[in-house]
N, C-alpha and C positions, 0 to 999 in steps of 0.2 A: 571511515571504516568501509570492507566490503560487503554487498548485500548479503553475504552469510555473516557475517561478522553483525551485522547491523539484527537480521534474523533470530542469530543465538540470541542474542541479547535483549531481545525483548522482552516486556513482560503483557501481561497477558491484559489484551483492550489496546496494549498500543499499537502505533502503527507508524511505518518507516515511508520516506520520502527520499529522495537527492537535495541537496542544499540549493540548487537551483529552481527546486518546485516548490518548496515550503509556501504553505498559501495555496495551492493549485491542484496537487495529485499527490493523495495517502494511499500506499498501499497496504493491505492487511493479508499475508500467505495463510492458509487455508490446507487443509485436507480433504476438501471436497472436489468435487469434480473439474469446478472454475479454475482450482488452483489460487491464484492470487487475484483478490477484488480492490479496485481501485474505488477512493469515496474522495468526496469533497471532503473541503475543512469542515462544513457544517455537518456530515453524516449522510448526506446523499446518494447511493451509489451511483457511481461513474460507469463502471464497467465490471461485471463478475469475470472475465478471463482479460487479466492484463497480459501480455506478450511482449517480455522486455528486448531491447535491442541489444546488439552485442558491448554497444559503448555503458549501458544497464549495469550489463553483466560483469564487466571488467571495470569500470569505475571505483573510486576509494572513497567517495563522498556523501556514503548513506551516512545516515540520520534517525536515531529514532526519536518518534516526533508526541506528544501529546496522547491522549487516550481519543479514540474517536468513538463515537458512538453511533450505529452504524441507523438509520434512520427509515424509514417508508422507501419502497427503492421506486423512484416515478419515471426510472428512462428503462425496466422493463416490465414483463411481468412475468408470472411462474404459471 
């Protein structure tokens, strides 16, 4: 599916990947400032503003993947 496609379809705690990252990089889109945060599989975050590339955007191979639960965030702080 596409990442709107993937997006609608979500329900609420989960979070969408590409079938190539599964294991690597969850992202969760947001209404906050960040936009969309990327987490590890354990709940980590990764990154509060992911910047997807245009091969992202135009891709057909989202995924939506498990509930993540979003954990202590130790790569930044507020």
């Amino acid at each position: 599916m596409t990442i709107i496609e993937a997006i609608k379809a979500m329900k609420d705690g989960q979070a969408i990947t590409r079938k190539d990252e599964i294991g690597f990089g969850y992202y969760i889109p947001t209404d906050g400032p960040g936009g969309v945060e990327m987490y590890e599989e354990d709940g980590n975050l990764l990154s509060i503003r992911w910047n997807p590339r245009k091969d992202d955007l135009i891709a057909d191979d989202w995924v939506i993947v498990k509930k993540i639960t979003p954990r202590k965030k130790r790569y930044f702080h507020n």
